[in-house]
N, CA, C and O of each residue as an XYZ file, in Angstrom:
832
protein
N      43.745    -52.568    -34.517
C      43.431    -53.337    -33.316
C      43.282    -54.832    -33.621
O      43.229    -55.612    -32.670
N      43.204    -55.322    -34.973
C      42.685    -56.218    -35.284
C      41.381    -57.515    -34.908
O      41.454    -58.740    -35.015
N      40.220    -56.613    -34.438
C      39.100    -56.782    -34.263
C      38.351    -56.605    -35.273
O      38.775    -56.303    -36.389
N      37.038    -56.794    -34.946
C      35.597    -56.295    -36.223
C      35.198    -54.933    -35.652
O      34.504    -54.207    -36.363
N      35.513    -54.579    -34.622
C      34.827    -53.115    -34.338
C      35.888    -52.538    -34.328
O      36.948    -52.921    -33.832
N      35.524    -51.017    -35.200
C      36.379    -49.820    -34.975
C      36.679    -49.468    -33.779
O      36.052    -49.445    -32.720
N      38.013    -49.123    -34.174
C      38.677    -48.933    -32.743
C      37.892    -47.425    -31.961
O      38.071    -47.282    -30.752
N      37.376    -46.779    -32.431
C      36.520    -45.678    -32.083
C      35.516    -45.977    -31.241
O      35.084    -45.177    -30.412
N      35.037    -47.278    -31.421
C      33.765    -47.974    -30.834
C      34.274    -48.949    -29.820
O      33.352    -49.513    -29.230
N      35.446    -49.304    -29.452
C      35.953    -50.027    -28.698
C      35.776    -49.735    -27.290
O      36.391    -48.727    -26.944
N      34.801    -50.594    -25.926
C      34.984    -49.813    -24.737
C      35.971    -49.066    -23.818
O      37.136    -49.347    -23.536
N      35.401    -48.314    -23.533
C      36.845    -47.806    -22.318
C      36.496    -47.896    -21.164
O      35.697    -46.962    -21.231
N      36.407    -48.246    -20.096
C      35.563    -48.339    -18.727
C      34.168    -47.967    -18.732
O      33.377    -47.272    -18.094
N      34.216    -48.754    -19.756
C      32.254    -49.429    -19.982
C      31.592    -48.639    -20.897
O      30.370    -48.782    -20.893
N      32.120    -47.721    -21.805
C      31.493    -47.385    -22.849
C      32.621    -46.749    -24.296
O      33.788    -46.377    -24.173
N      31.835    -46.798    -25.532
C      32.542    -46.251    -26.371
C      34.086    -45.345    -26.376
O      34.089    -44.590    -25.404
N      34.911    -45.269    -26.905
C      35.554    -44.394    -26.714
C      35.893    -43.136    -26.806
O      36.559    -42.348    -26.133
N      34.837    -43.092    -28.535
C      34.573    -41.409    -28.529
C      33.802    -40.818    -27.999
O      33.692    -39.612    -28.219
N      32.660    -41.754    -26.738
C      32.080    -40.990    -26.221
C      33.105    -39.913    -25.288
O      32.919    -38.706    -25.141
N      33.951    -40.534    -24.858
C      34.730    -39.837    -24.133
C      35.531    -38.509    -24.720
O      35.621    -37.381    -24.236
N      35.901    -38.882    -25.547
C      36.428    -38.090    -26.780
C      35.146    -36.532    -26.568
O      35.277    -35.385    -26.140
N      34.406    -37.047    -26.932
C      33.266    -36.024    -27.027
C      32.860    -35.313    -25.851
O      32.363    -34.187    -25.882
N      33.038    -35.867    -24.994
C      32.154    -35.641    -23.501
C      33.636    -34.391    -23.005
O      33.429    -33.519    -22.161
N      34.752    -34.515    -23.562
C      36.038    -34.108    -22.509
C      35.469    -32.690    -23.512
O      35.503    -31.718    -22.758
N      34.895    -32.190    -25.136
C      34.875    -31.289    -25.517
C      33.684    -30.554    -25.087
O      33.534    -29.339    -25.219
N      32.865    -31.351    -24.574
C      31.802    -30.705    -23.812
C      31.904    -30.284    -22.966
O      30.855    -29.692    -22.710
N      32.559    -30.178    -22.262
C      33.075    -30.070    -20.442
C      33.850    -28.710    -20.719
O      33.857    -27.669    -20.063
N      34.442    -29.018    -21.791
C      35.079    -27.525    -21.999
C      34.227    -26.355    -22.532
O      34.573    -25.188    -22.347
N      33.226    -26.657    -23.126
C      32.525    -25.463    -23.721
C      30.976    -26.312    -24.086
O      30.724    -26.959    -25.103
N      30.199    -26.094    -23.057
C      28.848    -27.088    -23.038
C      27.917    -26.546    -24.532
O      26.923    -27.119    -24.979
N      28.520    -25.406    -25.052
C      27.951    -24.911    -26.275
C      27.931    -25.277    -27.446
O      27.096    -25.192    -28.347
N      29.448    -25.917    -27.315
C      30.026    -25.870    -28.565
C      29.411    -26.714    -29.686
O      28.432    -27.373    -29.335
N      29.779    -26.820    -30.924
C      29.394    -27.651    -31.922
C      30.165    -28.609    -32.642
O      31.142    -28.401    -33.362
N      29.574    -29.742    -32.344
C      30.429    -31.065    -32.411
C      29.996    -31.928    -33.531
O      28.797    -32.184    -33.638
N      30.646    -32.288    -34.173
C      30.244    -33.024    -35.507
C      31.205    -33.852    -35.512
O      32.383    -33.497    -35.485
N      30.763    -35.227    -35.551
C      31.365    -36.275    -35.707
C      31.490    -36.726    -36.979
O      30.482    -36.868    -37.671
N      32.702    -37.002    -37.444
C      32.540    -37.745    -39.203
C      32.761    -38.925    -39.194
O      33.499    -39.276    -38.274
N      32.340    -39.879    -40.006
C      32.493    -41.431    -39.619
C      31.865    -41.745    -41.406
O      31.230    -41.022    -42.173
N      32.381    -43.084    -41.538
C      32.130    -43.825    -42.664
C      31.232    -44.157    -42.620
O      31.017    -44.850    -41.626
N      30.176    -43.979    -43.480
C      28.909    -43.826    -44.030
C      27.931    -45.250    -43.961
O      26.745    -45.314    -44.285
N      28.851    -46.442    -43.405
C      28.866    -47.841    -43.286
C      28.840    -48.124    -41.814
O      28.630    -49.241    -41.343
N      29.075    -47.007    -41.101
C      28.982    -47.002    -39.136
C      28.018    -45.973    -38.763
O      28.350    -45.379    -37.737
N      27.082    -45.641    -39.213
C      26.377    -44.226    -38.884
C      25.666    -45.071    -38.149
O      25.849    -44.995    -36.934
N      24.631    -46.138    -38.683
C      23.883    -46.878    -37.979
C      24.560    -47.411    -36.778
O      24.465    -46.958    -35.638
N      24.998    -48.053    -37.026
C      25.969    -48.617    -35.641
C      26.007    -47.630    -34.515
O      25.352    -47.876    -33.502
N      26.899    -46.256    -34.627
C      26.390    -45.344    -34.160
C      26.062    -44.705    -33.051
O      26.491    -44.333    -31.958
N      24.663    -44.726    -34.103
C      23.411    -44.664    -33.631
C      22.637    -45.074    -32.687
O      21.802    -44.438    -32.043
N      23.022    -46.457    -32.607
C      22.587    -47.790    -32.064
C      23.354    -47.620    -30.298
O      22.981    -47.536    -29.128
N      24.629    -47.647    -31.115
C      25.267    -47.035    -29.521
C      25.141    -45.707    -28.833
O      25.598    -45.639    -27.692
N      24.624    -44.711    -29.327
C      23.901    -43.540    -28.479
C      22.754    -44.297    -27.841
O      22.739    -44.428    -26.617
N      21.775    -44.812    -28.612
C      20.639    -45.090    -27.881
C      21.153    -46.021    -26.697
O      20.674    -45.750    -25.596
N      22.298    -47.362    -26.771
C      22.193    -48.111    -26.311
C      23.004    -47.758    -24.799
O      22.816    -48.544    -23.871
N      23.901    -46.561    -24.591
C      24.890    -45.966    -23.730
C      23.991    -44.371    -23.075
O      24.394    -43.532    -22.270
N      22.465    -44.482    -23.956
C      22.074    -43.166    -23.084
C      23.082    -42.014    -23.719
O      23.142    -40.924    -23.150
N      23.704    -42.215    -24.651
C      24.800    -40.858    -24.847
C      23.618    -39.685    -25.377
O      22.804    -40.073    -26.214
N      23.538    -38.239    -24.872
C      22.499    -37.434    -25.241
C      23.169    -35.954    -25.355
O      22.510    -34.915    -25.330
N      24.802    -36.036    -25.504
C      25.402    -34.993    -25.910
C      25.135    -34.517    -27.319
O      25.213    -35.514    -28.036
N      24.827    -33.337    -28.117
C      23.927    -33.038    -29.254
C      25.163    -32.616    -30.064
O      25.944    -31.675    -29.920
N      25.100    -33.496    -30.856
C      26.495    -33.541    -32.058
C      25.517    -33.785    -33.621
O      24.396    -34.292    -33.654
N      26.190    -33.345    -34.653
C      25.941    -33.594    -35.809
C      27.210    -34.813    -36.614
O      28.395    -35.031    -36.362
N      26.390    -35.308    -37.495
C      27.540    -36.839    -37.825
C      27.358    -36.136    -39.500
O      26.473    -35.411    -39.954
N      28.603    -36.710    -40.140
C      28.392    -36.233    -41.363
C      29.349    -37.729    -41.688
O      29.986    -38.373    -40.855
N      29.209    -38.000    -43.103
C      30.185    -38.993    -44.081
C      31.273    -38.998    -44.166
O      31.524    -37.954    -44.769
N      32.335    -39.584    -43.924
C      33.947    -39.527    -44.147
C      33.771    -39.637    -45.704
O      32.808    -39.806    -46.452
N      35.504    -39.418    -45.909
C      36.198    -40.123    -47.343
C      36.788    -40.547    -47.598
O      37.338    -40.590    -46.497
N      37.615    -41.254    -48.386
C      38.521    -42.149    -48.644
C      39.507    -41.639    -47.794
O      40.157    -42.481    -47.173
N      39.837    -40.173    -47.579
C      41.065    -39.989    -47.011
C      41.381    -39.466    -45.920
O      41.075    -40.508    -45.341
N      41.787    -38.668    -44.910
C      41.291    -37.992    -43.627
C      41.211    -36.723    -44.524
O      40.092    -36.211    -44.493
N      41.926    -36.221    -45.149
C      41.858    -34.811    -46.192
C      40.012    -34.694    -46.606
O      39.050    -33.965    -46.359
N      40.335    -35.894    -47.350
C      38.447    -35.718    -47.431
C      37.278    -35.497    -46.418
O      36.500    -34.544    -46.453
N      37.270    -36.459    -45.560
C      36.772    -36.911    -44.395
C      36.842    -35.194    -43.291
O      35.866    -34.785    -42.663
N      38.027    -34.576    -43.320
C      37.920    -33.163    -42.219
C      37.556    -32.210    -43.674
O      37.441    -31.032    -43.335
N      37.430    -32.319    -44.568
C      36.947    -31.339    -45.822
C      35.413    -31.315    -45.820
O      34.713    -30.359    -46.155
N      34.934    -32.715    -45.320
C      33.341    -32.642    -45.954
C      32.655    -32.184    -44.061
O      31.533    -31.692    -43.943
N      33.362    -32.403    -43.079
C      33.242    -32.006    -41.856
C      33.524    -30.370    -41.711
O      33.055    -29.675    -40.810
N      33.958    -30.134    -42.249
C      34.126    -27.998    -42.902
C      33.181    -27.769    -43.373
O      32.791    -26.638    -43.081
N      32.304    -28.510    -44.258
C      31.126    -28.342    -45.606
C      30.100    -27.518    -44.155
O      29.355    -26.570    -44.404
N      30.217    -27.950    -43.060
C      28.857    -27.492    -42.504
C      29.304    -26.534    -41.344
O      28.754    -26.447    -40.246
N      30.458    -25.791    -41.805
C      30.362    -24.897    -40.804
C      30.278    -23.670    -41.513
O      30.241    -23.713    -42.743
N      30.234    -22.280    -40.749
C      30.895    -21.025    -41.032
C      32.324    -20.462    -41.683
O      33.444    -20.539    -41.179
N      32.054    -20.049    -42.577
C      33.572    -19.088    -42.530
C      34.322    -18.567    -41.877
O      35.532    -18.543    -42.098
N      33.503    -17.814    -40.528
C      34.662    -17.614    -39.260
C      34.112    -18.156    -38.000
O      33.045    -18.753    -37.863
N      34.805    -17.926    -37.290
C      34.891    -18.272    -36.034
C      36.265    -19.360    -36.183
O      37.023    -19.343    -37.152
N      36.390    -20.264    -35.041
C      37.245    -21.054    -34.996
C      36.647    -22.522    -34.587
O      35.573    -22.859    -34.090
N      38.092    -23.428    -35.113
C      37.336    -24.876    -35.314
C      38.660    -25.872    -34.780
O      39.692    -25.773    -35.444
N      38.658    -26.665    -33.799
C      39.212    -27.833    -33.668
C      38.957    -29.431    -33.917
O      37.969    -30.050    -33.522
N      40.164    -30.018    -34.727
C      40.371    -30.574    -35.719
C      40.450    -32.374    -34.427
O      41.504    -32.337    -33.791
N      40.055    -32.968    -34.264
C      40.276    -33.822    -33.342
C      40.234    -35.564    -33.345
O      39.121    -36.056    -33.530
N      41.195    -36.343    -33.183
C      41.472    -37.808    -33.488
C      40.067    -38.505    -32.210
O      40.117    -38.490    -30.980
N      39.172    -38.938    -32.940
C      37.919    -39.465    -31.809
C      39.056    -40.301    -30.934
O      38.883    -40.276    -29.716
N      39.970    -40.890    -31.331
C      40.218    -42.371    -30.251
C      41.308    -41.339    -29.004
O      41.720    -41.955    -28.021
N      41.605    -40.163    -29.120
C      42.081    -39.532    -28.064
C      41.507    -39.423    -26.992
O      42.366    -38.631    -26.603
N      40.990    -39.473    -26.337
C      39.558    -39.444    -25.107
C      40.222    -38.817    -24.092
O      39.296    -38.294    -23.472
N      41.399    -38.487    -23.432
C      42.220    -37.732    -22.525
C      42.438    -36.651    -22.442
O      42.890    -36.016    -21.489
N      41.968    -36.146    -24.004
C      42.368    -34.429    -24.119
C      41.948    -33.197    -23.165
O      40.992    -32.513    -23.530
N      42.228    -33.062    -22.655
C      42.021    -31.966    -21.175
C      41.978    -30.556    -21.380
O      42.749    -29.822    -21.999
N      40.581    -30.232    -20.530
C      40.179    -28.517    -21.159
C      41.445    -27.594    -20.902
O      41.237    -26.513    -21.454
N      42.349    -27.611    -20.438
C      43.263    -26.620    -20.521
C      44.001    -26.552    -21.278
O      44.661    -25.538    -21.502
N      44.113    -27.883    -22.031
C      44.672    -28.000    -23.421
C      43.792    -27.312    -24.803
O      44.244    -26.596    -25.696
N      42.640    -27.726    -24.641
C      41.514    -27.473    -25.312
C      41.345    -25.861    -25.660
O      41.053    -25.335    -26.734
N      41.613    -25.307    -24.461
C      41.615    -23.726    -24.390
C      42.496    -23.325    -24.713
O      42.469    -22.366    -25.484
N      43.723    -23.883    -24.267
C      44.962    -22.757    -25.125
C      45.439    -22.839    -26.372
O      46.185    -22.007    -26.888
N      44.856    -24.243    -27.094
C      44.636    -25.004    -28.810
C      43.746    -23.256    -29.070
O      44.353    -22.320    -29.590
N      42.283    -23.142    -28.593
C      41.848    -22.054    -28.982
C      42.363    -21.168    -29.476
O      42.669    -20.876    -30.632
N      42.522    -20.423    -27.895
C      43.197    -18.904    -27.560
C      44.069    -19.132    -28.257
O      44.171    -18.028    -28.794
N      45.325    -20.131    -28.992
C      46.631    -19.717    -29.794
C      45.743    -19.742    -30.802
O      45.468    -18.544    -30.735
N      45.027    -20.163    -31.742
C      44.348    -19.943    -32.638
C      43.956    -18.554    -33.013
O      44.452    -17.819    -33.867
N      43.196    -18.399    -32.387
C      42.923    -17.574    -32.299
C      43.716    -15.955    -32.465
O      43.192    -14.955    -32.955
N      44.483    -16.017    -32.154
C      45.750    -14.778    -31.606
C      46.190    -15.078    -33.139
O      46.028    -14.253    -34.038
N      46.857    -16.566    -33.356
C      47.909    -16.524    -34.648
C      47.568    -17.064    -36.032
O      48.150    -16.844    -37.094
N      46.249    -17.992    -35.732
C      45.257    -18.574    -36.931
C      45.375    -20.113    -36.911
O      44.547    -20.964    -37.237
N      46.770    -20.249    -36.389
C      46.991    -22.210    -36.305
C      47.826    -22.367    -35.388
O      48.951    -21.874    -35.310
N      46.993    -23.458    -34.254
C      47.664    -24.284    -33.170
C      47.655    -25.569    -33.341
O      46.614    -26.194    -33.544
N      49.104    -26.233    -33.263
C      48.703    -27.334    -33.317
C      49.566    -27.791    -31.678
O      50.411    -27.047    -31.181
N      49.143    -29.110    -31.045
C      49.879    -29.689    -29.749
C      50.980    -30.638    -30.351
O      50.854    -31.478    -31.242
N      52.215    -30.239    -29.549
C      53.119    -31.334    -29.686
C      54.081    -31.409    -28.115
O      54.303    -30.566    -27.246
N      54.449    -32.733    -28.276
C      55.271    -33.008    -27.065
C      56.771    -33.065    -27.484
O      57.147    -33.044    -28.656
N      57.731    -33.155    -26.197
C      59.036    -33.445    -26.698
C      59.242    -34.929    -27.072
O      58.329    -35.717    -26.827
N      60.269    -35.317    -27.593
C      60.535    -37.039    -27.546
C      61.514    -37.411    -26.252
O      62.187    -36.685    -25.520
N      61.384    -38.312    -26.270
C      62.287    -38.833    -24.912
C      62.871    -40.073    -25.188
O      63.417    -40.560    -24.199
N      62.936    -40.761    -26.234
C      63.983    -41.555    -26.724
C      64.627    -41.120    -27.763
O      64.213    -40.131    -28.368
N      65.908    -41.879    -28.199
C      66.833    -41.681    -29.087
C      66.203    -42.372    -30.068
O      65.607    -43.444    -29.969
N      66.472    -41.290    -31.582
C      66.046    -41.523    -32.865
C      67.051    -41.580    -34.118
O      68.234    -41.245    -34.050
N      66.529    -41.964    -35.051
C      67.433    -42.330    -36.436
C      66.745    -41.975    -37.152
O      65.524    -41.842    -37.070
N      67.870    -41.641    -38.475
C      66.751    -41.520    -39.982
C      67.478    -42.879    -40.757
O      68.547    -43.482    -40.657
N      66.303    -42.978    -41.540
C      66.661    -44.046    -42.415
C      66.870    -43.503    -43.728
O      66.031    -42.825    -44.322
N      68.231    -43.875    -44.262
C      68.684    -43.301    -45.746
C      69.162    -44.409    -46.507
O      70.162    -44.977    -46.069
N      68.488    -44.954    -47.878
C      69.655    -45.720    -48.556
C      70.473    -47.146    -48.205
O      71.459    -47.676    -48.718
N      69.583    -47.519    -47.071
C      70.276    -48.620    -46.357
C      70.785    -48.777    -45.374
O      71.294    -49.698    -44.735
N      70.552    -47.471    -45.267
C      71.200    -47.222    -43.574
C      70.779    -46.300    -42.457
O      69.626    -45.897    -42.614
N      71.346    -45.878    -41.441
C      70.700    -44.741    -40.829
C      72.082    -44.000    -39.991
O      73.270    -44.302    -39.878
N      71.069    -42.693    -39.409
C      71.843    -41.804    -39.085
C      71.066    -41.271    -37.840
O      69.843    -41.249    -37.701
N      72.056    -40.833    -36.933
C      71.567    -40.471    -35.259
C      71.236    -38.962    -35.792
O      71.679    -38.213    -36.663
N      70.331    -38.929    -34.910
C      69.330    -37.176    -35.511
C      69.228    -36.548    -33.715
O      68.999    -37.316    -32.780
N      69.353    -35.705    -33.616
C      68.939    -34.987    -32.180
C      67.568    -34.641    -32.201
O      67.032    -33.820    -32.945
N      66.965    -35.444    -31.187
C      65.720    -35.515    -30.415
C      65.171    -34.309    -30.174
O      63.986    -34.012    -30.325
N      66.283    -33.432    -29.693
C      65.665    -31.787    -29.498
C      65.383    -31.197    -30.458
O      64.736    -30.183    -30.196
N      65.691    -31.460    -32.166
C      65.087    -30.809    -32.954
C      63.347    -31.218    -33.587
O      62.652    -30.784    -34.506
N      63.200    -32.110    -32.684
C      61.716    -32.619    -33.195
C      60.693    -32.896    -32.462
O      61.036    -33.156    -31.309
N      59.472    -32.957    -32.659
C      58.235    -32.566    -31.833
C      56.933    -34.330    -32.251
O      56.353    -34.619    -33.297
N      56.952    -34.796    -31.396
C      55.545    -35.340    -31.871
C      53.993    -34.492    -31.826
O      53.550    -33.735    -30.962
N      53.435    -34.923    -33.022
C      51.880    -34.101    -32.862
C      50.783    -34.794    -32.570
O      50.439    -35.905    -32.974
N      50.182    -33.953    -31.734
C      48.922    -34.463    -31.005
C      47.971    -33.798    -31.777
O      48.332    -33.093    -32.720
N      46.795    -33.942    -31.483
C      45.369    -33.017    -31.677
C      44.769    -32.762    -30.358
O      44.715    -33.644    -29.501
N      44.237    -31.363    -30.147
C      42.924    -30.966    -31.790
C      43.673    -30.231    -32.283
O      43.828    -29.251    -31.555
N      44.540    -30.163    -33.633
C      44.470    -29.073    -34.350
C      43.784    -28.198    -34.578
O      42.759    -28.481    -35.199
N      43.999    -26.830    -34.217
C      42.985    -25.875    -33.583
C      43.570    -24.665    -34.944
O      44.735    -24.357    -35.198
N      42.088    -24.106    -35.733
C      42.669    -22.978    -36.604
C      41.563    -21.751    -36.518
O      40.543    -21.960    -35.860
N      41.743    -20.511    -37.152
C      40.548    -19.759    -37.564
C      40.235    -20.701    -38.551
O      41.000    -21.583    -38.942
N      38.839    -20.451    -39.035
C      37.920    -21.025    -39.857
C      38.245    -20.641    -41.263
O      37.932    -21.342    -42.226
N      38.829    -19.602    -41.343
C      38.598    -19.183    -42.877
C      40.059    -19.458    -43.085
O      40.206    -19.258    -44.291
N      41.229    -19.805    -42.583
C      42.372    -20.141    -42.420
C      42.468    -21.597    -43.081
O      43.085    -21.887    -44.107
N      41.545    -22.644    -42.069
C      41.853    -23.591    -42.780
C      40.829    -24.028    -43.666
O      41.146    -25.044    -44.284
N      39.615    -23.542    -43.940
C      38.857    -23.423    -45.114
C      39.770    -23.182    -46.597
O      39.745    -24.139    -47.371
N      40.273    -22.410    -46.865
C      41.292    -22.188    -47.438
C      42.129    -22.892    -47.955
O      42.311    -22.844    -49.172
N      42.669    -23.516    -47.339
C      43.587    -24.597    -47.279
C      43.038    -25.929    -47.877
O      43.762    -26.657    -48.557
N      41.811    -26.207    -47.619
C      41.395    -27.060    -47.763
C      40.741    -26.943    -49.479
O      40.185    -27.858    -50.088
N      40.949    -25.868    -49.868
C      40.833    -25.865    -51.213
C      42.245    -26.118    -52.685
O      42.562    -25.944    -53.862
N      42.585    -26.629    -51.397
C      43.835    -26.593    -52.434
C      43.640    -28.262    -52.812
O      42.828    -29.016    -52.274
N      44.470    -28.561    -53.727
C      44.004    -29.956    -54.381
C      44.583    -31.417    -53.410
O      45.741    -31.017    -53.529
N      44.721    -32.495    -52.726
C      44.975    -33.512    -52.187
C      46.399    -33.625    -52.541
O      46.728    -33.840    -53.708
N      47.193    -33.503    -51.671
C      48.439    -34.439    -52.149
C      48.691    -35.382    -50.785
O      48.091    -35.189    -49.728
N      49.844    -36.605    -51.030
C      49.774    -37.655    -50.734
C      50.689    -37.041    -49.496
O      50.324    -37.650    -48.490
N      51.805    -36.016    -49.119
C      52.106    -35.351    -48.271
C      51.115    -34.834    -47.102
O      51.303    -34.550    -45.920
N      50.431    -34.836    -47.608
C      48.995    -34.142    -46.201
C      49.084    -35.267    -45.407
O      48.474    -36.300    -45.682
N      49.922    -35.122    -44.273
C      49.437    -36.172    -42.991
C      48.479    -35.807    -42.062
O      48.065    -36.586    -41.203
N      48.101    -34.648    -42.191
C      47.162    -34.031    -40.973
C      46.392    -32.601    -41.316
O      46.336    -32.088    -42.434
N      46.018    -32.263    -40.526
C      45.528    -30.540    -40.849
C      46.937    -29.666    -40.897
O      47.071    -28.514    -41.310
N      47.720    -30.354    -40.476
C      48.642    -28.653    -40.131
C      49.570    -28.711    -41.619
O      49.812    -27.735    -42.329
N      50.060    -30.311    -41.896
C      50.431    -29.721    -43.279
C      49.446    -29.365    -44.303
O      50.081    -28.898    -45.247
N      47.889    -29.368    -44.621
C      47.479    -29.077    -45.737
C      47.527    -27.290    -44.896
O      47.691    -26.386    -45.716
N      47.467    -27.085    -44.214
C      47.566    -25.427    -44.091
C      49.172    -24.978    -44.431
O      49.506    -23.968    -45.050
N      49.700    -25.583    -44.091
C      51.176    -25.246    -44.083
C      51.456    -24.909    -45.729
O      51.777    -23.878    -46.320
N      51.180    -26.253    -46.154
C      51.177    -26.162    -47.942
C      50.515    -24.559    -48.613
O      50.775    -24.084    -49.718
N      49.832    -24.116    -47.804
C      48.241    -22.824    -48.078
C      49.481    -21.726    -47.927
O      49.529    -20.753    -48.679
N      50.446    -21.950    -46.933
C      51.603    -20.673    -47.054
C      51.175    -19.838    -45.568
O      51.452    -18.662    -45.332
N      50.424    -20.789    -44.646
C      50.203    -20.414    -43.536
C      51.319    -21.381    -42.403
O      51.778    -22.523    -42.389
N      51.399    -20.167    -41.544
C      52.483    -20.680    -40.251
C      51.811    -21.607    -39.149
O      50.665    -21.220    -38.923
N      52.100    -22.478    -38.557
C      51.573    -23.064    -37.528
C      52.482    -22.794    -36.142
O      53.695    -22.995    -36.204
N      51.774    -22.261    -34.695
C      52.003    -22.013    -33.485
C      52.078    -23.533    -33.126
O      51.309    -24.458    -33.387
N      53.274    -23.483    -32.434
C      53.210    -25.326    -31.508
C      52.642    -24.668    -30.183
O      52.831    -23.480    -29.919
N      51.931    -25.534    -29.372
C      51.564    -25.314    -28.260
C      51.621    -26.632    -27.460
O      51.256    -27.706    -27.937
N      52.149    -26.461    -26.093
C      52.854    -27.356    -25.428
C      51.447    -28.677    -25.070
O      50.305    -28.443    -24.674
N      52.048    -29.954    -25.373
C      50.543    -30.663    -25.451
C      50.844    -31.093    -23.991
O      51.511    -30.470    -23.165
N      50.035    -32.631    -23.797
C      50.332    -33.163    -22.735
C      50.481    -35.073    -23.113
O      49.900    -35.698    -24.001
N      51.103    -35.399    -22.454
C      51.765    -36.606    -22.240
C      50.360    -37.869    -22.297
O      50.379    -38.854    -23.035
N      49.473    -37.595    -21.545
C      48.178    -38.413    -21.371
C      47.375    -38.169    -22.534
O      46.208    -38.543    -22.420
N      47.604    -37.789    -23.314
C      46.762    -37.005    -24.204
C      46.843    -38.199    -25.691
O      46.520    -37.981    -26.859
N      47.359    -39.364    -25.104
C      47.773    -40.705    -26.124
C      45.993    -40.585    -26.946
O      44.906    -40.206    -26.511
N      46.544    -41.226    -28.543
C      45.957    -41.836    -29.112
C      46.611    -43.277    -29.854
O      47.635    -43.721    -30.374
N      44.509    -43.811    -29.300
C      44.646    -45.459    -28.908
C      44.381    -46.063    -30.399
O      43.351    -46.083    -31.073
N      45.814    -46.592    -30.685
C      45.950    -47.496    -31.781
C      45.905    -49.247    -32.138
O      45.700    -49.947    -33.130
N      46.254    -49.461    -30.578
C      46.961    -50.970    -30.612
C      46.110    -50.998    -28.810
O      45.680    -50.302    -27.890
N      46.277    -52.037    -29.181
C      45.495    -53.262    -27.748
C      46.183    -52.675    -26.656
O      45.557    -52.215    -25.702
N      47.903    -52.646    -26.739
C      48.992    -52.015    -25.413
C      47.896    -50.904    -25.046
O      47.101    -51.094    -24.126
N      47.898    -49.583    -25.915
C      47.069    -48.214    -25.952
C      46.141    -48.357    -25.017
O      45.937    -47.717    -23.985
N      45.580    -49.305    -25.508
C      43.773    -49.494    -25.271
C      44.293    -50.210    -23.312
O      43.577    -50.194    -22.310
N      45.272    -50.566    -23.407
C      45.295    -51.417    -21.588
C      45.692    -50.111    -20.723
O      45.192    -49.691    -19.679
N      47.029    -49.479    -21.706
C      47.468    -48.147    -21.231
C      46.173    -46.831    -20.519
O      46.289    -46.078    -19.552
N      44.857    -47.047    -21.634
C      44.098    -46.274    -21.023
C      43.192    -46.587    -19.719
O      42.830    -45.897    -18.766
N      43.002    -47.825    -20.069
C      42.373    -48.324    -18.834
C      42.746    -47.377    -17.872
O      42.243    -46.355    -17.405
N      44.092    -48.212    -17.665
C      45.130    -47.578    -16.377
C      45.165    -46.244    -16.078
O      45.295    -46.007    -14.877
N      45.093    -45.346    -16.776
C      44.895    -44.297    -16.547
C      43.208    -43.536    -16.668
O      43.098    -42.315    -16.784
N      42.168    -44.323    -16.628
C      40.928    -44.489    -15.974
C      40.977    -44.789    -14.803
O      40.572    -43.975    -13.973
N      41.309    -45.609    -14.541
C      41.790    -46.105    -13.101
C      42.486    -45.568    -11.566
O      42.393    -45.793    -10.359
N      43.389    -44.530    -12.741
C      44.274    -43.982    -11.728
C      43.865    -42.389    -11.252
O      44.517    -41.591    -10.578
N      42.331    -42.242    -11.968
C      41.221    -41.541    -11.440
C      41.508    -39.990    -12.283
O      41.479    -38.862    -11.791
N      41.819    -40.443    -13.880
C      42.188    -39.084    -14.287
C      40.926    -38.329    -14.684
O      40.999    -37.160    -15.063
């Protein structure tokens, strides 16, 4: 974003953004158990912004790590062996319980869901200096929550770091486990860049 505040902490129609993030997983399951991980250098901060936004949704915060591998590894440290667990980007704040539920329920049924959409522009690979036209229909962008059984991607997560792990679904994938795509949704953006951050407004606005 190139600001001093994490883009996590950045407002969205007048408050934080993972509050929202958080609040859309509450709505789906007022039970559930929410643990936020964050760098050990923003806890206070925080903090500061629960008290200061009234936020009183009951989450547990634990320490990131150098890497997201680390960071969703030491966020595992405090759960169960089973049941099931979704894996989730805080700056997403759009994610919608019907998404939320069928991330589950495919979980559930097959052990790993992850959301992806189709593409809708034309793409290239880059080889050697050059590139090459690739068909759009063979490829998927991924969203979150990466949704797994617990002891599925517990598992997985014991295997050693490699620099290939972009997300949860390849360190499971690497484990010799299959991942279910499940159809995501379009609004379901995560906010990287300032455009993102105007993009959501607008769709605050447009009363989603």
């Amino acid at each position: 974003m190139g600001g001093d505040i994490p883009k996590q902490f950045l407002l969205l129609s007048g408050k934080p953004l993972i509050m929202h993030t958080l609040e859309a997983f509450y709505s789906a399951d007022p039970k559930i158990d929410l643990i936020v991980v964050l760098p050990e250098s923003q806890r206070c901060y925080w903090d500061s912004l629960c008290k200061q936004f009234g936020f009183e949704i009951k989450h547990r915060v634990v320490n990131g790590g150098n890497t997201r591998y680390e960071s969703v590894k030491n966020g595992l440290a405090l759960l169960n062996d089973t049941g099931l667990v979704a894996v989730h980007d805080g700056v997403r704040p759009f994610i919608n319980i019907d998404l939320i539920e069928r991330c589950y329920k495919t979980a559930a049924q097959f052990g790993a869901a992850v959301p992806v959409t189709e593409l809708t522009e034309s793409i290239r690979r880059l080889s050697e200096g050059t590139s090459f036209s690739e068909r759009r229909e063979t490829f998927r962008l991924v969203q979150t929550p990466q949704t797994f059984q617990l002891n599925v991607l517990k598992n997985a997560y014991q295997f050693p770091y490699r620099e290939s792990f972009t997300d949860d679904a390849s360190v499971v994938e690497a484990a010799g486990f299959k991942i279910e795509l499940v159809i995501g949704c379009r609004e379901n953006i995560k906010i990287t860049t300032l455009l993102d951050l105007m993009q959501a407004e607008q769709i605050i606005k447009s009363g989603f």
